[in-house]
PDB file of N, CA, C and O in Angstrom:
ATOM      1  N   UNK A   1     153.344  83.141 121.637  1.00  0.00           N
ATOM      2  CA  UNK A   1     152.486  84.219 122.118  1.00  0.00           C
ATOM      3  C   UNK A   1     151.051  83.817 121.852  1.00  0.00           C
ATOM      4  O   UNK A   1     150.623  83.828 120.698  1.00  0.00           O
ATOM      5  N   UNK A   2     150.168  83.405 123.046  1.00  0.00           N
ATOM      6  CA  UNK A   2     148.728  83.354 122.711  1.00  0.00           C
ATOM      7  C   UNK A   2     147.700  84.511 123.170  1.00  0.00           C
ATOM      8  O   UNK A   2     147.247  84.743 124.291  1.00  0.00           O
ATOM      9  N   UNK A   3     147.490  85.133 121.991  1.00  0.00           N
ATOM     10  CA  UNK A   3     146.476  86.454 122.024  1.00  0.00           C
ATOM     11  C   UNK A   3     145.948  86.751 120.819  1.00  0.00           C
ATOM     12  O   UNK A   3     146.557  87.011 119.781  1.00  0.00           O
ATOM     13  N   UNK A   4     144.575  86.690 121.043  1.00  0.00           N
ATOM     14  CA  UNK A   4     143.645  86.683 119.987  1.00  0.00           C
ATOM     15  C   UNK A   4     143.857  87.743 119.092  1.00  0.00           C
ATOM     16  O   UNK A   4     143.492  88.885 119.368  1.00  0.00           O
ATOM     17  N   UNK A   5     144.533  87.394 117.830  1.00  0.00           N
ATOM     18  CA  UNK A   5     144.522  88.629 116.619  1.00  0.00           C
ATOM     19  C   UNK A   5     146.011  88.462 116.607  1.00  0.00           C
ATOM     20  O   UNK A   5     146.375  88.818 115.487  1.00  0.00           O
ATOM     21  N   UNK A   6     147.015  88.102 117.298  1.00  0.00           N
ATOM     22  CA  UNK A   6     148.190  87.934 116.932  1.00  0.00           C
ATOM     23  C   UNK A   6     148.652  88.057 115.923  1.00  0.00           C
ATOM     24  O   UNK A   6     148.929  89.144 115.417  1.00  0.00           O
ATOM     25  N   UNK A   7     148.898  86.557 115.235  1.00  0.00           N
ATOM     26  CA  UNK A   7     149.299  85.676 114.095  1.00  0.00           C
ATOM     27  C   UNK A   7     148.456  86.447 112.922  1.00  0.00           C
ATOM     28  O   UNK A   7     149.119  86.877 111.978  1.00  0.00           O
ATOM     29  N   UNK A   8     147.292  86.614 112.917  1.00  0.00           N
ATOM     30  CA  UNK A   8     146.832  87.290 111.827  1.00  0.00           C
ATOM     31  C   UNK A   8     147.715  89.075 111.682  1.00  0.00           C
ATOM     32  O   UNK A   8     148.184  89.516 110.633  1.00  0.00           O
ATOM     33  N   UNK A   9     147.719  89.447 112.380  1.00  0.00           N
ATOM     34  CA  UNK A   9     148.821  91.087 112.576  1.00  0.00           C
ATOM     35  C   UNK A   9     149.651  90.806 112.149  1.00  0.00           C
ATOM     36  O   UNK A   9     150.184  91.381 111.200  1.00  0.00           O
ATOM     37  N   UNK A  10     150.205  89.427 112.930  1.00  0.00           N
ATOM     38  CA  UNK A  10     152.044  89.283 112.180  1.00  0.00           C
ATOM     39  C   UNK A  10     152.322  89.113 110.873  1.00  0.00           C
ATOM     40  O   UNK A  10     153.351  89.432 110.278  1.00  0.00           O
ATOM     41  N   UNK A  11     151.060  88.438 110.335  1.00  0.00           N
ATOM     42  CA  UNK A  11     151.679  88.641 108.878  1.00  0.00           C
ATOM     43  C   UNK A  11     151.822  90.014 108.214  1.00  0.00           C
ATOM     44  O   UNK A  11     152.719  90.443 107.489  1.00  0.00           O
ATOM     45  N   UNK A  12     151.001  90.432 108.538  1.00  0.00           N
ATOM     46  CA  UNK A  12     150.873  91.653 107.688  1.00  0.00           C
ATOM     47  C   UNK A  12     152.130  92.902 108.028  1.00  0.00           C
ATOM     48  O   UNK A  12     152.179  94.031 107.539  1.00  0.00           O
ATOM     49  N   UNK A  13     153.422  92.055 109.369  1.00  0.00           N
ATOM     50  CA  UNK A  13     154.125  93.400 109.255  1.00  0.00           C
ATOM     51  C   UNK A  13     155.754  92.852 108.740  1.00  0.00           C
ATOM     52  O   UNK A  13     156.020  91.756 108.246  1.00  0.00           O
ATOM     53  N   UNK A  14     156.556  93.809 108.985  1.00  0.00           N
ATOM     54  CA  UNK A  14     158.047  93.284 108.002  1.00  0.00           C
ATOM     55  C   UNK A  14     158.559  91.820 108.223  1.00  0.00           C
ATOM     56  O   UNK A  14     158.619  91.369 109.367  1.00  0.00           O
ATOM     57  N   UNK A  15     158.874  91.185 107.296  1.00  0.00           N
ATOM     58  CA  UNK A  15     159.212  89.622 107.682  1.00  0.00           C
ATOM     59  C   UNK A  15     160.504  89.727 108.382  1.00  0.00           C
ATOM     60  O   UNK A  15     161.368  90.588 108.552  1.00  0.00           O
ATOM     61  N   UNK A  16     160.230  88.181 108.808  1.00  0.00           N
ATOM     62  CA  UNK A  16     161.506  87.921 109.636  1.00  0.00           C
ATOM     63  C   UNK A  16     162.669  88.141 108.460  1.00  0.00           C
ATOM     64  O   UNK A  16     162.555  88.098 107.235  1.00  0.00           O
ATOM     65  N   UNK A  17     164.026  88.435 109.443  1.00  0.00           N
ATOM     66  CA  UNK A  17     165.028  88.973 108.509  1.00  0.00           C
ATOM     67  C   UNK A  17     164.933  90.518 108.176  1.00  0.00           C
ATOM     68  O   UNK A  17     166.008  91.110 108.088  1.00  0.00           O
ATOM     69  N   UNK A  18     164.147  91.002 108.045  1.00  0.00           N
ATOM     70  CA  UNK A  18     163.787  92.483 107.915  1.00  0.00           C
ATOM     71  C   UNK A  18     165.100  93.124 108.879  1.00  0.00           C
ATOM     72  O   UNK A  18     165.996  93.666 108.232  1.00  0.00           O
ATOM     73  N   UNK A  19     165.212  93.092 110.044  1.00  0.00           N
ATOM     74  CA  UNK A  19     165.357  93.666 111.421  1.00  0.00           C
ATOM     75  C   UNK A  19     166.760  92.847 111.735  1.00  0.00           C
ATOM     76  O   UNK A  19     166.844  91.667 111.396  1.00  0.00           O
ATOM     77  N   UNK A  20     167.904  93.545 112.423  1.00  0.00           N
ATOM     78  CA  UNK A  20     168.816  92.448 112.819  1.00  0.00           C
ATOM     79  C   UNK A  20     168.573  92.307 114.595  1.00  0.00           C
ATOM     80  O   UNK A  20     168.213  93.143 115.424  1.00  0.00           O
ATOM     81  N   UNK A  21     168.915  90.993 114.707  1.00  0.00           N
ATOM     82  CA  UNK A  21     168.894  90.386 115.862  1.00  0.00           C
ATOM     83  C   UNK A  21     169.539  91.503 116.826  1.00  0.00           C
ATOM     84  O   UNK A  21     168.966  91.581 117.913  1.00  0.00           O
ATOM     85  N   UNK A  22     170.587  92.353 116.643  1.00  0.00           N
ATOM     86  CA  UNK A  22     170.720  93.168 117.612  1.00  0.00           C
ATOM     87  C   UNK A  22     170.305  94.480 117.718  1.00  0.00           C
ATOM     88  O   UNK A  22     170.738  95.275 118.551  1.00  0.00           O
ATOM     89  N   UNK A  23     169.288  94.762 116.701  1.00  0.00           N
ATOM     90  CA  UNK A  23     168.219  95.813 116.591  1.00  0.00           C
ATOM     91  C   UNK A  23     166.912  95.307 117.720  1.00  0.00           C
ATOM     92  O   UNK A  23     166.542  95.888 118.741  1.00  0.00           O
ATOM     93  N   UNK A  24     166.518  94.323 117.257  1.00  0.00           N
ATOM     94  CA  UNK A  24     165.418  93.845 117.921  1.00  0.00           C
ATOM     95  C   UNK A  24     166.216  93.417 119.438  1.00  0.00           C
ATOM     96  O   UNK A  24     165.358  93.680 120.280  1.00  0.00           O
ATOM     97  N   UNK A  25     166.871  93.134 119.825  1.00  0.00           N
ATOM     98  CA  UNK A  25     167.555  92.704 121.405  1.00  0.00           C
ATOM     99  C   UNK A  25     167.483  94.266 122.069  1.00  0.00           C
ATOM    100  O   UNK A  25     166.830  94.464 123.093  1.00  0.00           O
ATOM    101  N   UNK A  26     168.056  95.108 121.536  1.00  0.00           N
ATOM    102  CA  UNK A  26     168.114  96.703 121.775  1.00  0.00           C
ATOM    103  C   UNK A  26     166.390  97.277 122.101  1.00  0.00           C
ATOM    104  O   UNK A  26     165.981  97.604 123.216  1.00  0.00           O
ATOM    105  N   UNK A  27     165.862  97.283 121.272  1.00  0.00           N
ATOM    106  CA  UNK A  27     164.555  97.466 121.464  1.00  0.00           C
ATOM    107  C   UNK A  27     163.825  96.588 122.896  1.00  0.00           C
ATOM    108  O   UNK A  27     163.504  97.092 123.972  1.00  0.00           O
ATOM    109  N   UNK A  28     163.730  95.399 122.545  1.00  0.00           N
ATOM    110  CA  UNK A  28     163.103  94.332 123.647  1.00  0.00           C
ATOM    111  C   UNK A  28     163.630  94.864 125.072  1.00  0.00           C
ATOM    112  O   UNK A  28     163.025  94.993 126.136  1.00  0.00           O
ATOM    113  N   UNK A  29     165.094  95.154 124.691  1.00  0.00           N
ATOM    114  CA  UNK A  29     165.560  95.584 126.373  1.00  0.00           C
ATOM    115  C   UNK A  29     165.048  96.512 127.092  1.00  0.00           C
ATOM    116  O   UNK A  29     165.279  96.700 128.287  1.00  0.00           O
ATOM    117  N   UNK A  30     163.803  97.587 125.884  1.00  0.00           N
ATOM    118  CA  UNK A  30     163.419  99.278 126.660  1.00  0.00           C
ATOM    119  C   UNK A  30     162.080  98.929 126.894  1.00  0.00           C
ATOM    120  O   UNK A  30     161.390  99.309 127.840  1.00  0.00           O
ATOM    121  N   UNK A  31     161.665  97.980 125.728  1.00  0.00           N
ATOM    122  CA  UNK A  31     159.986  97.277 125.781  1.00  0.00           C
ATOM    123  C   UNK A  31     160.202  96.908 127.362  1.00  0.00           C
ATOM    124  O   UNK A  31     159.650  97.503 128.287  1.00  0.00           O
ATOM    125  N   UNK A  32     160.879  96.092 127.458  1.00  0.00           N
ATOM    126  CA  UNK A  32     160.573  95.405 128.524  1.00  0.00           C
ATOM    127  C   UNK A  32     160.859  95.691 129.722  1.00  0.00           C
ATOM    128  O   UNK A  32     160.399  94.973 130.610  1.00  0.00           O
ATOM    129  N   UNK A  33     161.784  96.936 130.088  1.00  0.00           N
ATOM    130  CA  UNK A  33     162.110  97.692 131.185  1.00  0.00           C
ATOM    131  C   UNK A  33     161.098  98.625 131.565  1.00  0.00           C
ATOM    132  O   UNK A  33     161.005  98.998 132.734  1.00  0.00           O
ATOM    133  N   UNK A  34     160.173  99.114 130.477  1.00  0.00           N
ATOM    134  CA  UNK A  34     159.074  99.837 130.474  1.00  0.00           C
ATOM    135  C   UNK A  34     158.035  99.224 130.723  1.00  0.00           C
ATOM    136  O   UNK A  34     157.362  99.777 131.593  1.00  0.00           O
ATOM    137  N   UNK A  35     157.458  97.945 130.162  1.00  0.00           N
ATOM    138  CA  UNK A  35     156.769  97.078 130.386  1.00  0.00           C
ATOM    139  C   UNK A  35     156.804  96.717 131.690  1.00  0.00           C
ATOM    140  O   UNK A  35     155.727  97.157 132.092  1.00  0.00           O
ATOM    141  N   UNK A  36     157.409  96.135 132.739  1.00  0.00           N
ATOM    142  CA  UNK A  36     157.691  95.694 133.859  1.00  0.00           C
ATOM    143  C   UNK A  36     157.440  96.881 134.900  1.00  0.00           C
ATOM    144  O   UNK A  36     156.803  96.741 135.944  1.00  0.00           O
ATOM    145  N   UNK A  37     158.125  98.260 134.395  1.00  0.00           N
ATOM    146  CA  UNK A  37     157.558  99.274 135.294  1.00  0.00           C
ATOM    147  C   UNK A  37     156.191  99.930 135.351  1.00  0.00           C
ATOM    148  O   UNK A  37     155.732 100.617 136.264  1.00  0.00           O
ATOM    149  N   UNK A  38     155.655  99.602 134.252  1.00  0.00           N
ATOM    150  CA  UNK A  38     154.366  99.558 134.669  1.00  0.00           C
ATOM    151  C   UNK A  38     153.330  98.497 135.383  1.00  0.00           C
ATOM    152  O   UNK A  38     152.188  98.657 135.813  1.00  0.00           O
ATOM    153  N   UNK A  39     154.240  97.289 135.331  1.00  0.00           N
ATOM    154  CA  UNK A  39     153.386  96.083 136.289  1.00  0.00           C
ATOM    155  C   UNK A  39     153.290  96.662 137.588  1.00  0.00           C
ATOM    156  O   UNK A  39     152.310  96.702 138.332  1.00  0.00           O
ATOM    157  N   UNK A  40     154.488  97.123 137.764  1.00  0.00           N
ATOM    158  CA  UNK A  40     154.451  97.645 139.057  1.00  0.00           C
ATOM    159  C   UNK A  40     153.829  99.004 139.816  1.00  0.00           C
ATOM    160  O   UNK A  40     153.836  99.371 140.991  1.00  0.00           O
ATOM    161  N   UNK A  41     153.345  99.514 138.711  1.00  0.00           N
ATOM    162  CA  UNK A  41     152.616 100.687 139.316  1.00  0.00           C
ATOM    163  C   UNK A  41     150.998 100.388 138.893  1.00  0.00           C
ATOM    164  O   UNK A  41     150.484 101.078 138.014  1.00  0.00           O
ATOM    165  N   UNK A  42     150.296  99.410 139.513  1.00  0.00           N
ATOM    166  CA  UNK A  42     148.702  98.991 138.886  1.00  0.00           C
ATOM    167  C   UNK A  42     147.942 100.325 139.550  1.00  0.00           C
ATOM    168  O   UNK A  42     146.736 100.216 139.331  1.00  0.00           O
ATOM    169  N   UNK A  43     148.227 101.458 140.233  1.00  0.00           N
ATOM    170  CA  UNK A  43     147.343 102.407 140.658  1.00  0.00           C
ATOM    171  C   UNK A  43     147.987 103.541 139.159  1.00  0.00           C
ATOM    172  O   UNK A  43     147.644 104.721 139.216  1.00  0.00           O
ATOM    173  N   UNK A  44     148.600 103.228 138.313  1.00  0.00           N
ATOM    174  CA  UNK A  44     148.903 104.171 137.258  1.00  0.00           C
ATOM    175  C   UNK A  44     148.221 103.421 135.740  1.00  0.00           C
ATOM    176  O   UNK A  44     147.345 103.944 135.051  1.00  0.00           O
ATOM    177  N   UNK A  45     148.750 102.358 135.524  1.00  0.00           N
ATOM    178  CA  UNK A  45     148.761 101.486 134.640  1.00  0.00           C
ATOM    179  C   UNK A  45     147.284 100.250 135.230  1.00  0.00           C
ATOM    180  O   UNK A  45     146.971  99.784 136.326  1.00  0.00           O
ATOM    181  N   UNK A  46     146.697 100.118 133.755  1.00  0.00           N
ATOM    182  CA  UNK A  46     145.508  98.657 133.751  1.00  0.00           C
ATOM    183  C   UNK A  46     146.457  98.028 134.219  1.00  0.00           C
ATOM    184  O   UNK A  46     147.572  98.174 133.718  1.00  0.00           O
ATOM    185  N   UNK A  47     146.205  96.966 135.552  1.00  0.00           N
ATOM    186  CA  UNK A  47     146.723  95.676 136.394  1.00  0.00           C
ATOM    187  C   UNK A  47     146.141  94.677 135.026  1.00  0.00           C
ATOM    188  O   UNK A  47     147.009  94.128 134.348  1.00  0.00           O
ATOM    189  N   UNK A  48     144.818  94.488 134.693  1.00  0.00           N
ATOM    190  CA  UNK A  48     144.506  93.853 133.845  1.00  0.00           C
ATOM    191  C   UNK A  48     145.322  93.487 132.099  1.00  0.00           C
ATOM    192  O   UNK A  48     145.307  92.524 131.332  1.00  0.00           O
ATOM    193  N   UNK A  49     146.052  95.052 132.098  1.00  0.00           N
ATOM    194  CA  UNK A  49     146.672  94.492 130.853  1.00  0.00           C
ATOM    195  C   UNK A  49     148.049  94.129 131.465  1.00  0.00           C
ATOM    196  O   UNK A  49     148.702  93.130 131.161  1.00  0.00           O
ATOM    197  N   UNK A  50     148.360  94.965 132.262  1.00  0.00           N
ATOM    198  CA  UNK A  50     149.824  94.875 132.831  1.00  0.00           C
ATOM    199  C   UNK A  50     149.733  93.720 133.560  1.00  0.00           C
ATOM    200  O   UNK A  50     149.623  94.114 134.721  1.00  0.00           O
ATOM    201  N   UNK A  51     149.714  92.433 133.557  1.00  0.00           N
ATOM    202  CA  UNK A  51     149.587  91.895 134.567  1.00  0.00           C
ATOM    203  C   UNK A  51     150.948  91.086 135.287  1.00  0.00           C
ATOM    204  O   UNK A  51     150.753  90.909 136.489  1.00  0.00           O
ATOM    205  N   UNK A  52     152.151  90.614 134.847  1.00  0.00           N
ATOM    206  CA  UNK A  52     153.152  89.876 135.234  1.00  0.00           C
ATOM    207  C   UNK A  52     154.464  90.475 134.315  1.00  0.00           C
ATOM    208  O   UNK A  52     154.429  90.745 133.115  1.00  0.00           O
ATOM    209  N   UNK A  53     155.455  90.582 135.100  1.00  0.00           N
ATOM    210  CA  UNK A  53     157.031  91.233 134.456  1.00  0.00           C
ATOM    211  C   UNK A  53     157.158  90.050 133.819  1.00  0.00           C
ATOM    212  O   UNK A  53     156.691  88.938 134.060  1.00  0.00           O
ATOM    213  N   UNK A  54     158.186  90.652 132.575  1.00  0.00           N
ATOM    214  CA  UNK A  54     158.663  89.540 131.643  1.00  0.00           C
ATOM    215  C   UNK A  54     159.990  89.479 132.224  1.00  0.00           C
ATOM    216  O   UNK A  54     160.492  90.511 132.668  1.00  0.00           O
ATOM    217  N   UNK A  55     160.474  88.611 132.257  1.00  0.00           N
ATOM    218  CA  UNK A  55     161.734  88.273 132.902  1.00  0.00           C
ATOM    219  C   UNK A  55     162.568  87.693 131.446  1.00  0.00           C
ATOM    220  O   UNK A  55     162.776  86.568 130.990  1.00  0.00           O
ATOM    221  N   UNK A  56     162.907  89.073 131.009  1.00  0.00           N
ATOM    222  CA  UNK A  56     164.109  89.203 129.760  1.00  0.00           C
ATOM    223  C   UNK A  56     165.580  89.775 130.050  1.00  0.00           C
ATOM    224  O   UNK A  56     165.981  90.938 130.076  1.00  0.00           O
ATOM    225  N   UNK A  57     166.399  88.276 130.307  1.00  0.00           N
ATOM    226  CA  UNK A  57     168.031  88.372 130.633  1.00  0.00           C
ATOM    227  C   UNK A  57     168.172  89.236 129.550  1.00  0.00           C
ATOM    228  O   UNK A  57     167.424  89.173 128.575  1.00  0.00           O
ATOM    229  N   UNK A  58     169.606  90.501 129.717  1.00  0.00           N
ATOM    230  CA  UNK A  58     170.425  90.718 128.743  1.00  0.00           C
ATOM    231  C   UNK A  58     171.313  89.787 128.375  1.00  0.00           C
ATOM    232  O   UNK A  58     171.765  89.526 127.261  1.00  0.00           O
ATOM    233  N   UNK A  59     171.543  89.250 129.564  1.00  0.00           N
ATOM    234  CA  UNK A  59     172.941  88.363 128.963  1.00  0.00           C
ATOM    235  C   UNK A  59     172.441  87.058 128.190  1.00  0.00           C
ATOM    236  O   UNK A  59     173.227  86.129 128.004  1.00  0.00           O
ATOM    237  N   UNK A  60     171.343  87.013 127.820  1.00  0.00           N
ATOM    238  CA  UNK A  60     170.665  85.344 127.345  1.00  0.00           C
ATOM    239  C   UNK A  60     170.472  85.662 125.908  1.00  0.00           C
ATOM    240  O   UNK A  60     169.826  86.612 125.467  1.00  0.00           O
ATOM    241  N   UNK A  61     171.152  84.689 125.180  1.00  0.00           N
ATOM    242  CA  UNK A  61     171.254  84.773 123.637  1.00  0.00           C
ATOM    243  C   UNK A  61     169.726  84.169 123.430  1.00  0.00           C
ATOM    244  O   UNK A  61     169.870  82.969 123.663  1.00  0.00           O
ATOM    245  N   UNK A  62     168.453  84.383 123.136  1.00  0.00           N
ATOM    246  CA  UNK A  62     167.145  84.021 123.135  1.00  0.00           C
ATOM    247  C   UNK A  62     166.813  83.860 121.575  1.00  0.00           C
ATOM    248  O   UNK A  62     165.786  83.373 121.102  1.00  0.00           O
ATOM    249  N   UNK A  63     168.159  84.495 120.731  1.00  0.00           N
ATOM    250  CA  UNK A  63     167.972  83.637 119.446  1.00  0.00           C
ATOM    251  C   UNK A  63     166.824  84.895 118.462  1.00  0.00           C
ATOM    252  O   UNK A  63     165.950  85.495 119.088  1.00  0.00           O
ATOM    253  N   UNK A  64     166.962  85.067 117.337  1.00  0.00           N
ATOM    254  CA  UNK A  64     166.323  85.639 116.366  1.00  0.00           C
ATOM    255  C   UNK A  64     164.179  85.554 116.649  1.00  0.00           C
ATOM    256  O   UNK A  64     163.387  86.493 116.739  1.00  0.00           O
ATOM    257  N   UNK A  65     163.962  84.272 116.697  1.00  0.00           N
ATOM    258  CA  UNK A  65     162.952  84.276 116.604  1.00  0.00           C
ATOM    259  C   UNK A  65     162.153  84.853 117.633  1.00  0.00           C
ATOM    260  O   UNK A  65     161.236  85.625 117.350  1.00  0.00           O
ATOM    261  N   UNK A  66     162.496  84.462 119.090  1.00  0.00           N
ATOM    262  CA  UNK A  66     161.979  84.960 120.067  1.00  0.00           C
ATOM    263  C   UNK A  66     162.476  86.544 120.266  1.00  0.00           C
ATOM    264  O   UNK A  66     161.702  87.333 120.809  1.00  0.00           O
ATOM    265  N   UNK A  67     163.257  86.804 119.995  1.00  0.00           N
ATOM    266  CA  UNK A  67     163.291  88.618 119.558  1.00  0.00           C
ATOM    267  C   UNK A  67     162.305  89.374 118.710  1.00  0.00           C
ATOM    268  O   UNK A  67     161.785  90.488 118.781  1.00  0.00           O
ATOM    269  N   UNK A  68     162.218  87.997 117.591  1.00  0.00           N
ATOM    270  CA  UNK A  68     161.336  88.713 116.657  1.00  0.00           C
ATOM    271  C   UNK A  68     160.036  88.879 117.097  1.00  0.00           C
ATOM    272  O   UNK A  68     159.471  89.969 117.022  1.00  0.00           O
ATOM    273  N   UNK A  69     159.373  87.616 117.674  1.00  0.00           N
ATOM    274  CA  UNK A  69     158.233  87.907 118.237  1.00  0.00           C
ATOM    275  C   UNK A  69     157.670  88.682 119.432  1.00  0.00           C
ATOM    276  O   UNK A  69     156.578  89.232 119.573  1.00  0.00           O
ATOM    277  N   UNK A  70     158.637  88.579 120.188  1.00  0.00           N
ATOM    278  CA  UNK A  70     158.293  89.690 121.612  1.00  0.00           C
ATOM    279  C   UNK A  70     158.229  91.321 120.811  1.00  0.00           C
ATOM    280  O   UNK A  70     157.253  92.067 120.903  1.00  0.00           O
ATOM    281  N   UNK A  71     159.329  91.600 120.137  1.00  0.00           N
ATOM    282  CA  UNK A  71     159.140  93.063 119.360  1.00  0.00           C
ATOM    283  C   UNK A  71     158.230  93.016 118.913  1.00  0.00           C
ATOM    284  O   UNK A  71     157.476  93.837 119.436  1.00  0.00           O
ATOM    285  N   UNK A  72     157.507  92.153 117.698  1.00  0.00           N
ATOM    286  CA  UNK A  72     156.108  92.630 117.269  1.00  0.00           C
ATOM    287  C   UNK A  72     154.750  92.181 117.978  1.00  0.00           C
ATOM    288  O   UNK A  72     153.591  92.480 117.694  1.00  0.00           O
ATOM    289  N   UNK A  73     155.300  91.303 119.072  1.00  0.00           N
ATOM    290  CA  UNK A  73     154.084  91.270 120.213  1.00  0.00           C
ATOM    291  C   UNK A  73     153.926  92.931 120.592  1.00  0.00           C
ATOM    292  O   UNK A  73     152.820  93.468 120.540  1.00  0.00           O
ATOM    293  N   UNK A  74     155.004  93.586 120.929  1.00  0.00           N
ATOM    294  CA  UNK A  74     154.454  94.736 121.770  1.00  0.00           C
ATOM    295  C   UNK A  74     154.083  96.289 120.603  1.00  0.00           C
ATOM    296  O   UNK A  74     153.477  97.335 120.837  1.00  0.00           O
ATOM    297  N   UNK A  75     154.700  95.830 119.490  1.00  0.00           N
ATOM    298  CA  UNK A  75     153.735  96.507 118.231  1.00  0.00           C
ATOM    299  C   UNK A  75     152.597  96.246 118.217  1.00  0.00           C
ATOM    300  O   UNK A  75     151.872  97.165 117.837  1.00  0.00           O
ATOM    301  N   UNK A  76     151.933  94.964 118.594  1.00  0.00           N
ATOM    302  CA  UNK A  76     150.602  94.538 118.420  1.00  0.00           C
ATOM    303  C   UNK A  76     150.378  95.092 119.490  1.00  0.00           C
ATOM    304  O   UNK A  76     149.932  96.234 119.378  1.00  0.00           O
ATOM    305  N   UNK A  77     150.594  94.510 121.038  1.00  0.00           N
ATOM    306  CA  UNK A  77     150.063  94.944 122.340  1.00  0.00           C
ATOM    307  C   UNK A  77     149.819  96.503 122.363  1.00  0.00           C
ATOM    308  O   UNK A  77     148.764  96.930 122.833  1.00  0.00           O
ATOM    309  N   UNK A  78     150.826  97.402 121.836  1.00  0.00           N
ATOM    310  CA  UNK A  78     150.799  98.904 122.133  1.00  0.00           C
ATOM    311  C   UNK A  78     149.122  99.332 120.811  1.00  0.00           C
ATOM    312  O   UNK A  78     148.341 100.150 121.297  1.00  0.00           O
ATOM    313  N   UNK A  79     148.853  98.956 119.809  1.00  0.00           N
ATOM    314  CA  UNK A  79     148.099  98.899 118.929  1.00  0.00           C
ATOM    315  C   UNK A  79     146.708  98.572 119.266  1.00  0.00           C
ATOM    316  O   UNK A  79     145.806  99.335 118.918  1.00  0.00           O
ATOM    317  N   UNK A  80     146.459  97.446 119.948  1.00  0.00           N
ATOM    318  CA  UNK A  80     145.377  96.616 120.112  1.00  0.00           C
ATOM    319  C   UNK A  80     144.830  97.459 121.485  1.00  0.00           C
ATOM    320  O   UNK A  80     143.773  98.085 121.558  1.00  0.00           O
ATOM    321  N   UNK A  81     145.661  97.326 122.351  1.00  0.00           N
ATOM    322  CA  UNK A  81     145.213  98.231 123.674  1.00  0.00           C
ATOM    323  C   UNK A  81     145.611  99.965 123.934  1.00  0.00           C
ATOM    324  O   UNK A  81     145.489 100.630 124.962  1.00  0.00           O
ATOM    325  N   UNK A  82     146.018 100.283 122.854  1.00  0.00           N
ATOM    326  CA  UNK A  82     146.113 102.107 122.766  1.00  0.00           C
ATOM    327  C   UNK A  82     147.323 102.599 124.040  1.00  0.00           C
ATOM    328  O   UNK A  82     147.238 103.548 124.820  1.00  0.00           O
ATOM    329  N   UNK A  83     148.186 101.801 123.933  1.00  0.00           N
ATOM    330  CA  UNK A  83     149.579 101.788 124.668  1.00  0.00           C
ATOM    331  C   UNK A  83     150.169 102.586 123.743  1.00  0.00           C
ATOM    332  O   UNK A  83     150.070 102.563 122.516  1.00  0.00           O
ATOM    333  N   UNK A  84     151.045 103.583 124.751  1.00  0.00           N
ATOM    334  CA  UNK A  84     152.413 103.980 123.934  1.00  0.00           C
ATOM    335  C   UNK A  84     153.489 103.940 125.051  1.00  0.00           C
ATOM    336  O   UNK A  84     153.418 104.450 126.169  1.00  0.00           O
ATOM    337  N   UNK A  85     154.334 103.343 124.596  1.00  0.00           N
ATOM    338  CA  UNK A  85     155.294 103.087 124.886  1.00  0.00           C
ATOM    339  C   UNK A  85     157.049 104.271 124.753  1.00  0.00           C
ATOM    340  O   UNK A  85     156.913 104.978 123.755  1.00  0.00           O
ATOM    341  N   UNK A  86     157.985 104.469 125.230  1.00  0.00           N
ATOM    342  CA  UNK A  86     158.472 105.955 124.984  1.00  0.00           C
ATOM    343  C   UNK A  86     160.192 105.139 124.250  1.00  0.00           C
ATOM    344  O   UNK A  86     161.352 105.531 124.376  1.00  0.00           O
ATOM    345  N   UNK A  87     159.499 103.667 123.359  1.00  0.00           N
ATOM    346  CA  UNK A  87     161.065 102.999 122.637  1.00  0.00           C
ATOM    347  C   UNK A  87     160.227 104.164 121.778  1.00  0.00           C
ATOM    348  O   UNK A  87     159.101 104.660 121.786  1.00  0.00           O
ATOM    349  N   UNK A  88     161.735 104.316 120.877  1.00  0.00           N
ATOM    350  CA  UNK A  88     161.769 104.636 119.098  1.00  0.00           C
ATOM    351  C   UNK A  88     161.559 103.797 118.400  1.00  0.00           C
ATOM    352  O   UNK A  88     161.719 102.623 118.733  1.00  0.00           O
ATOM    353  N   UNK A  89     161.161 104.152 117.287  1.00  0.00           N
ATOM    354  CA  UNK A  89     161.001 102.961 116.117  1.00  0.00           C
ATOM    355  C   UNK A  89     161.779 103.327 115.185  1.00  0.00           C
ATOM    356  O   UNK A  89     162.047 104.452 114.762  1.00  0.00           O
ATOM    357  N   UNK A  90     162.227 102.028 114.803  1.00  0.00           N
ATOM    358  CA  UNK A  90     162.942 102.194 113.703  1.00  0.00           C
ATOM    359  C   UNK A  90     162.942 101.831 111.992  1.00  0.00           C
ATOM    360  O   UNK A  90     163.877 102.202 111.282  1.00  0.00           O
TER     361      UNK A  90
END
């Protein structure tokens, strides 16, 4: 993930392992169904922040790490740009 302030955020939130891989897969699946529907509506949603769908298989085992980071990418993203998003947190 390259976006300025990232890596400095990530430390500061629960470490990896915190979260299980099928907590964070569960989540990513609503981030990103939500995420994508707003690419598509740029007369509702910033085109500028929204700009391209993430193309996240369910069926693709993408492994712990890249779960981990897309989930606290969009903790950061919803934070940094005053997004809310309608996942739960857990």
């Amino acid at each position: 993930i390259i976006e300025p302030g990232f890596n400095g955020w990530l430390v500061t939130q629960r470490p990896r392992g915190y979260y299980s891989q099928q907590f964070l897969e569960s989540r990513n699946r609503l981030y990103v169904t939500e995420y994508n529907q707003r690419v598509m509506q740029p007369q509702l949603f910033d085109p500028n922040l929204y700009i391209l769908q993430i193309n996240y298989e369910q069926q693709t085992d993408y492994g712990y790490e890249v779960n981990y980071l897309l989930y606290n990418y969009f903790l950061f993203f919803e934070k940094q740009y005053r997004q809310r998003f309608m996942v739960s947190r857990g």
